[in-house]
MIMIDREN-242183 format. One record per residue: x, y, z of N, C-alpha, C, CB in turn; residue in one letter. Coordinates in nm, 3 decimals. Each point is the difference from the previous one (the first is absolute). Glycine has a CB too. Layout:
<nutis>
+---------+---------+---------+---------+---------+---------+---------+---------+---------+---------+---------+---------+------+
|   neast |  nnorth |     nup |  caeast | canorth |    caup |   ceast |  cnorth |     cup |  cbeast | cbnorth |    cbup | type |
+---------+---------+---------+---------+---------+---------+---------+---------+---------+---------+---------+---------+------+
|       X |       Y |       Z |       X |       Y |       Z |       X |       Y |       Z |       X |       Y |       Z |    A |
...
+---------+---------+---------+---------+---------+---------+---------+---------+---------+---------+---------+---------+------+
</nutis>
This chain:
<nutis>
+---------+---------+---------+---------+---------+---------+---------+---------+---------+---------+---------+---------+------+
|   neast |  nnorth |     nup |  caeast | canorth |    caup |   ceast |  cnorth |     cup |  cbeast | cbnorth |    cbup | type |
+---------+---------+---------+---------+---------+---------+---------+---------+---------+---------+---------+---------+------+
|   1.526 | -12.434 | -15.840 |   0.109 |  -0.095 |   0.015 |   0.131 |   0.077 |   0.007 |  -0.131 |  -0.180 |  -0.123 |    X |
|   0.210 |   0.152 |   0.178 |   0.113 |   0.065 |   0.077 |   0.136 |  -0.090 |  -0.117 |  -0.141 |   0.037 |   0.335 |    X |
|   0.244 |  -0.007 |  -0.371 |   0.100 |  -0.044 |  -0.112 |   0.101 |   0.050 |   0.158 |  -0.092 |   0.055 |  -0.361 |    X |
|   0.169 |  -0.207 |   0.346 |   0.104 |   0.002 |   0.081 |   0.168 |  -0.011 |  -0.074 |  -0.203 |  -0.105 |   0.170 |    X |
|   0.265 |   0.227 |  -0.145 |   0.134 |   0.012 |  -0.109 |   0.034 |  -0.126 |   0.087 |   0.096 |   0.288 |  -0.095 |    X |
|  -0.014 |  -0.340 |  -0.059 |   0.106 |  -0.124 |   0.019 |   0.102 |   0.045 |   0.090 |  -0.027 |  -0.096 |  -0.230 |    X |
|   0.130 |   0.001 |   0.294 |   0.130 |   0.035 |   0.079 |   0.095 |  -0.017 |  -0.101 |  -0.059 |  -0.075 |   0.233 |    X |
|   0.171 |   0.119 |  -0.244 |   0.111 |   0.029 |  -0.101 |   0.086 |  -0.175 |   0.080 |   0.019 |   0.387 |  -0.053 |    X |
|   0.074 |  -0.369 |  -0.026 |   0.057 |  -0.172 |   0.019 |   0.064 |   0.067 |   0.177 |   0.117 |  -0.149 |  -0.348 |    X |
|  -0.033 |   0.246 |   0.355 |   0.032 |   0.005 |   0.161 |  -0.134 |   0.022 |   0.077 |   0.242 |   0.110 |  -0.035 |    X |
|  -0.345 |  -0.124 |   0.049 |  -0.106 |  -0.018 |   0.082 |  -0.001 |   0.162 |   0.027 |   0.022 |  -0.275 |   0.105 |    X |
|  -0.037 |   0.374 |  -0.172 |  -0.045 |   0.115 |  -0.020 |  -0.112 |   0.053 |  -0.029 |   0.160 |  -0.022 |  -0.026 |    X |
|  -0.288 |   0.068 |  -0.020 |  -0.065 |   0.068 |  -0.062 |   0.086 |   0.150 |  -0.111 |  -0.180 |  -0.119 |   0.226 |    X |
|   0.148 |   0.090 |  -0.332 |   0.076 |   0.048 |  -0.088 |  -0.020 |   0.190 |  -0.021 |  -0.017 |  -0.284 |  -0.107 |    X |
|   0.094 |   0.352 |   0.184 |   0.005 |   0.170 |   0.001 |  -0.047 |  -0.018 |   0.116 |  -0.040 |   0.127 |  -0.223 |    X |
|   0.079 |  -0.218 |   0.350 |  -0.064 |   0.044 |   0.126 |   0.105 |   0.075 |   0.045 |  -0.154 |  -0.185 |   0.057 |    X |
|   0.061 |   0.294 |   0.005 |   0.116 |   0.147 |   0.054 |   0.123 |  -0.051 |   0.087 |  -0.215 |   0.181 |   0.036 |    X |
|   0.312 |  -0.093 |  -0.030 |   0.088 |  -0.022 |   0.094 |   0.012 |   0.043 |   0.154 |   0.075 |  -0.008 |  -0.208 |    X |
|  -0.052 |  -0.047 |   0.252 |  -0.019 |   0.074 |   0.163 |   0.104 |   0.131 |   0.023 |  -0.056 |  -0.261 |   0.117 |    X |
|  -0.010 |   0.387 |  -0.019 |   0.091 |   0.071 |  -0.009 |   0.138 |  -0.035 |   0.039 |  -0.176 |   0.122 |   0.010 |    X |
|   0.214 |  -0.198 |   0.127 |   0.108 |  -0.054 |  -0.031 |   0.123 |  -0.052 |  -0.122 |  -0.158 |  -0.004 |   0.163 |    X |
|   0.041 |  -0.130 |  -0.207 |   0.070 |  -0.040 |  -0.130 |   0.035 |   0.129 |  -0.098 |  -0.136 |  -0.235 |   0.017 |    X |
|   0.070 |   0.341 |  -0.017 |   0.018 |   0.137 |  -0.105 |   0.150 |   0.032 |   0.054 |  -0.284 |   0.125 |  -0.028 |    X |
|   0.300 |  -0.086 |   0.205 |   0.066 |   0.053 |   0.017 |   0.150 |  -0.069 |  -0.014 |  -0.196 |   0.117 |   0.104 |    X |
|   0.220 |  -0.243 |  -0.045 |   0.111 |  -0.108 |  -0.041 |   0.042 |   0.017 |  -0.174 |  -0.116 |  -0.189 |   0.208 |    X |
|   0.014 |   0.201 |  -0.300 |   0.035 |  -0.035 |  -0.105 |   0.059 |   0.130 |  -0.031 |  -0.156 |  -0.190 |  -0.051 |    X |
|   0.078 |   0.305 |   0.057 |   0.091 |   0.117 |  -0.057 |   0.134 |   0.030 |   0.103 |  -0.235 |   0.118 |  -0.116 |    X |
|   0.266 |  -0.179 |   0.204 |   0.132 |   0.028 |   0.050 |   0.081 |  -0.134 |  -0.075 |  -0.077 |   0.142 |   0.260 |    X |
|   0.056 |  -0.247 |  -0.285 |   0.056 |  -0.109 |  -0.064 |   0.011 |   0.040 |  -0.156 |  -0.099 |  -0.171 |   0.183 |    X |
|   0.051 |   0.283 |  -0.264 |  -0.020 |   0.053 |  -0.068 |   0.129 |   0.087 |  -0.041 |  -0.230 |  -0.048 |   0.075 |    X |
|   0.198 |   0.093 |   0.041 |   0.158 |   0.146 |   0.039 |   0.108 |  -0.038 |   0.014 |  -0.097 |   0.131 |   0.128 |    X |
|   0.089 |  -0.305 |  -0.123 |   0.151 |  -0.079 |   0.027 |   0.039 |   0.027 |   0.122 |   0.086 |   0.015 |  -0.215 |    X |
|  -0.164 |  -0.014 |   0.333 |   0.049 |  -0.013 |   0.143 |   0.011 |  -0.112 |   0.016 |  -0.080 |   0.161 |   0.088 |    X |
|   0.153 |  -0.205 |  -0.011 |   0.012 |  -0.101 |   0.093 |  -0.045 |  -0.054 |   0.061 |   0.082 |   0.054 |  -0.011 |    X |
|  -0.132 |  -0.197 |   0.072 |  -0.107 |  -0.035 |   0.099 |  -0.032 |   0.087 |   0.134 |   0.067 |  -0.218 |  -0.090 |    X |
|   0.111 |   0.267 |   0.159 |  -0.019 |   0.040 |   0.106 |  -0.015 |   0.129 |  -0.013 |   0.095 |  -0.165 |   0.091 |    X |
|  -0.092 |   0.227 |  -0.192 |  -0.006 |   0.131 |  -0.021 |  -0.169 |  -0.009 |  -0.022 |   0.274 |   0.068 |  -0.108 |    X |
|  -0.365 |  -0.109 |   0.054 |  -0.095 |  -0.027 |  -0.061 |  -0.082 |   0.005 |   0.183 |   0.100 |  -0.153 |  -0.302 |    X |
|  -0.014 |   0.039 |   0.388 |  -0.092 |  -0.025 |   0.103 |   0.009 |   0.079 |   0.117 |  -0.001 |  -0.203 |  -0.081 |    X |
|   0.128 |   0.279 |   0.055 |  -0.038 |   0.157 |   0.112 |  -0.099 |   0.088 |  -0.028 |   0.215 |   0.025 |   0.036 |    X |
|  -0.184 |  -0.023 |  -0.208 |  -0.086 |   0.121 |  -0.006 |  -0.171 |   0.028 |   0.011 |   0.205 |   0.014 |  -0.127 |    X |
|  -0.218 |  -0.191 |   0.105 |  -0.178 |  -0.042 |   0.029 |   0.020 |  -0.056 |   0.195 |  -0.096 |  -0.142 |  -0.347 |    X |
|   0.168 |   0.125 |   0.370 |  -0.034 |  -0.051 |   0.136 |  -0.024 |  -0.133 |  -0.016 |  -0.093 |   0.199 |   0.082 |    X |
|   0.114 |  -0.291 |  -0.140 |   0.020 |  -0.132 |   0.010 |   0.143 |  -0.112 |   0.015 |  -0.203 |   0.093 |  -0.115 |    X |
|   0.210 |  -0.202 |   0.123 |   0.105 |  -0.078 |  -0.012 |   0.059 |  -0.039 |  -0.122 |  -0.085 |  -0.054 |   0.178 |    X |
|   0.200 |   0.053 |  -0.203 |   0.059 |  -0.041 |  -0.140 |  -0.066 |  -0.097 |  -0.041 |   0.205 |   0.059 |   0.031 |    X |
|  -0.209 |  -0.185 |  -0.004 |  -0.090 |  -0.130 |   0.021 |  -0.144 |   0.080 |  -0.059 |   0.135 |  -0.148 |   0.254 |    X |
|  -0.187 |   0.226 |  -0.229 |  -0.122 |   0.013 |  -0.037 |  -0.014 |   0.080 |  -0.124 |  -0.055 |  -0.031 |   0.227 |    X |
|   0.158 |   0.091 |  -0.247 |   0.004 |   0.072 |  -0.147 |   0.023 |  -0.125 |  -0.103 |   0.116 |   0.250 |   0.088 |    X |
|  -0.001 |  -0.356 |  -0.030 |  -0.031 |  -0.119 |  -0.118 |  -0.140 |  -0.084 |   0.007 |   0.260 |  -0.036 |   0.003 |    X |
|  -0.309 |   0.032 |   0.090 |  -0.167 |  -0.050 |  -0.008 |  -0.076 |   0.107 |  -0.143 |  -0.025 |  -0.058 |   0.341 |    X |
|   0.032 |   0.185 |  -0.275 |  -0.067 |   0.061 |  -0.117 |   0.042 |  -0.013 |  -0.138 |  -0.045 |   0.136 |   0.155 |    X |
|   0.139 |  -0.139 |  -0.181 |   0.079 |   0.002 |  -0.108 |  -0.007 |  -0.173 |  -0.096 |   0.166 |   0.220 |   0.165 |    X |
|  -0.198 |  -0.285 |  -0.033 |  -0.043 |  -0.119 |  -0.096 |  -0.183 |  -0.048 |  -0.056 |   0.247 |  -0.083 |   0.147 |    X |
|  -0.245 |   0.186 |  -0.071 |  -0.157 |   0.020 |   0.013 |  -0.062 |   0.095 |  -0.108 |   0.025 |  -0.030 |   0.253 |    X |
|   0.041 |   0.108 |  -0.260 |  -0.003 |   0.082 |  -0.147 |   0.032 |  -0.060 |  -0.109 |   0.053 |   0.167 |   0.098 |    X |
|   0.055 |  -0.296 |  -0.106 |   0.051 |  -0.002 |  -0.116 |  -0.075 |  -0.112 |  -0.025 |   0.220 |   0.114 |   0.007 |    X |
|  -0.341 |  -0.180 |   0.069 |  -0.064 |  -0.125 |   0.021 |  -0.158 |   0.077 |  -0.084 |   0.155 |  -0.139 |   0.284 |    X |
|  -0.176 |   0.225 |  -0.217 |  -0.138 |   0.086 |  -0.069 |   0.023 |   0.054 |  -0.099 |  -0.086 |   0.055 |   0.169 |    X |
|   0.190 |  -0.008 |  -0.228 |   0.024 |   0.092 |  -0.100 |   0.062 |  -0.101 |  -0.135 |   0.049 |   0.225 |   0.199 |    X |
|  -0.010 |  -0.353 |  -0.155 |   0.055 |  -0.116 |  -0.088 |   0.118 |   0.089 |  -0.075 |  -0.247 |  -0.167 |  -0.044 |    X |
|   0.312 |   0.203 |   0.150 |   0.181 |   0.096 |  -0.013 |   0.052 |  -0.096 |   0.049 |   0.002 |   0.258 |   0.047 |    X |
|   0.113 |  -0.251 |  -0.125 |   0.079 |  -0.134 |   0.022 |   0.144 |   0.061 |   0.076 |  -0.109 |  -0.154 |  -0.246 |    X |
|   0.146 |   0.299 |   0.212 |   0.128 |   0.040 |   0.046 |  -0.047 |   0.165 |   0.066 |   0.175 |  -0.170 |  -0.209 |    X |
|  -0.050 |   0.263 |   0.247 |  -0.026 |   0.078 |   0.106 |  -0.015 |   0.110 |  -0.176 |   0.157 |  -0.090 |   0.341 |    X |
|  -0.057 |   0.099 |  -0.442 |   0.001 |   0.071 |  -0.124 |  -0.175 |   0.028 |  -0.030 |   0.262 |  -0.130 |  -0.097 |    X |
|  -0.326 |  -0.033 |   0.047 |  -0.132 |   0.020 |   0.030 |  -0.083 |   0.108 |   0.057 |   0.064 |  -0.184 |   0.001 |    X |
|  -0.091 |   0.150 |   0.139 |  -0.049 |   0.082 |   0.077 |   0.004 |   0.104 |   0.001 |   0.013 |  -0.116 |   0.075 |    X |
|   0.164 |   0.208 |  -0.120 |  -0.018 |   0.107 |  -0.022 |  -0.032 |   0.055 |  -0.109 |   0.099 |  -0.017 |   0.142 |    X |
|  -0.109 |  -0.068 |  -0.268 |  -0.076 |   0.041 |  -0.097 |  -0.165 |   0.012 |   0.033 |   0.196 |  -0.103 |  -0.139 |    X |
|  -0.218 |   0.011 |   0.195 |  -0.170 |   0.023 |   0.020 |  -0.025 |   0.153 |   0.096 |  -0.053 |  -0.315 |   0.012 |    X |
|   0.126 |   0.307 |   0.075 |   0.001 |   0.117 |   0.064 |   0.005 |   0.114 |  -0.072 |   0.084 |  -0.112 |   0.150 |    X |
|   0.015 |   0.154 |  -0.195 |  -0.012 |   0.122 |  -0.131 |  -0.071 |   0.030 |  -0.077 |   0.135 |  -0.026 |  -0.003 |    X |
|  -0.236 |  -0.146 |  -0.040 |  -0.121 |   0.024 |  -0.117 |  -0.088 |   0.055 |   0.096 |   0.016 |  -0.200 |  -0.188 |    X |
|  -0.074 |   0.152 |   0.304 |  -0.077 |   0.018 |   0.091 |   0.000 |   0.135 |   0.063 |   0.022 |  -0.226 |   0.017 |    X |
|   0.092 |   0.355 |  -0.047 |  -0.026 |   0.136 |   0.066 |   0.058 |  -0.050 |   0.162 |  -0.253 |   0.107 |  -0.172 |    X |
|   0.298 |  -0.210 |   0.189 |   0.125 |  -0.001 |   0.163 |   0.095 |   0.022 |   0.019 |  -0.054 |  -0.110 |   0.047 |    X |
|   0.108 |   0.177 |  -0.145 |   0.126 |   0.064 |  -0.002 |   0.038 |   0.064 |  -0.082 |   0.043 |  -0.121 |   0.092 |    X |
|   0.007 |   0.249 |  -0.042 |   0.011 |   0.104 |  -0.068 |   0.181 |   0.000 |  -0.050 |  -0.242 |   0.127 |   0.147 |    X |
|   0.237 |  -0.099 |  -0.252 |   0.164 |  -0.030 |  -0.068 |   0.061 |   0.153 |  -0.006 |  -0.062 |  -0.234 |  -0.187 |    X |
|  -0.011 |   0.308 |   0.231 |   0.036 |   0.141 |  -0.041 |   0.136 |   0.005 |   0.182 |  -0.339 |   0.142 |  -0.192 |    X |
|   0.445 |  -0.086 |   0.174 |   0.051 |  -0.024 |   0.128 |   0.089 |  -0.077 |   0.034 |  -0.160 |   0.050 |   0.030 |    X |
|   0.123 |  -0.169 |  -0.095 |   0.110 |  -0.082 |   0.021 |   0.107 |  -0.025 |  -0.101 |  -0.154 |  -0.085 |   0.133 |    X |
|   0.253 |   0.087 |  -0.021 |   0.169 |  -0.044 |  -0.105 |   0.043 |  -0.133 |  -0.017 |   0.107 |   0.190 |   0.088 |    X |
|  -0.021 |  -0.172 |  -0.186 |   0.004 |  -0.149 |  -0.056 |   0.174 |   0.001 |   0.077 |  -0.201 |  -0.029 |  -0.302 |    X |
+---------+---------+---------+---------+---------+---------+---------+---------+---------+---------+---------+---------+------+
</nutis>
């Protein structure tokens, strides 16, 4: 018999991986770029960095961008060594 994980209240499966995308959006949203800065540097549309970004904060049940970059930092996506305040 096969045990099917529950969905989390945003219609998630709970620790389902992130797409490399979503990895890559978040650790630049992380770094405090900018949408359009965020969407040159992946090759996408600004518009589509806020898709991800709500999409992350929908799977991850992050409510703000502070969030995210805390999860990011617990998670090894960003490295703090380097950067200035």
């Amino acid at each position: 018999m096969r045990l099917i994980q529950p969905a989390s209240p945003n219609g998630h499966a709970p620790n389902e991986p992130l797409t490399g995308r979503q990895k890559d959006v978040l650790a630049r949203l992380a770094r405090g770029l900018s949408n359009k800065e965020i969407a040159y540097e992946v090759h996408i549309t600004p518009k589509m960095v806020d898709h991800h970004r709500a999409t992350l904060m929908a799977r991850l049940d992050i409510h703000d961008v502070a969030g995210l970059t805390r999860y990011a930092v617990k998670n090894g996506m960003l490295n703090l060594e380097g950067l200035s305040a």
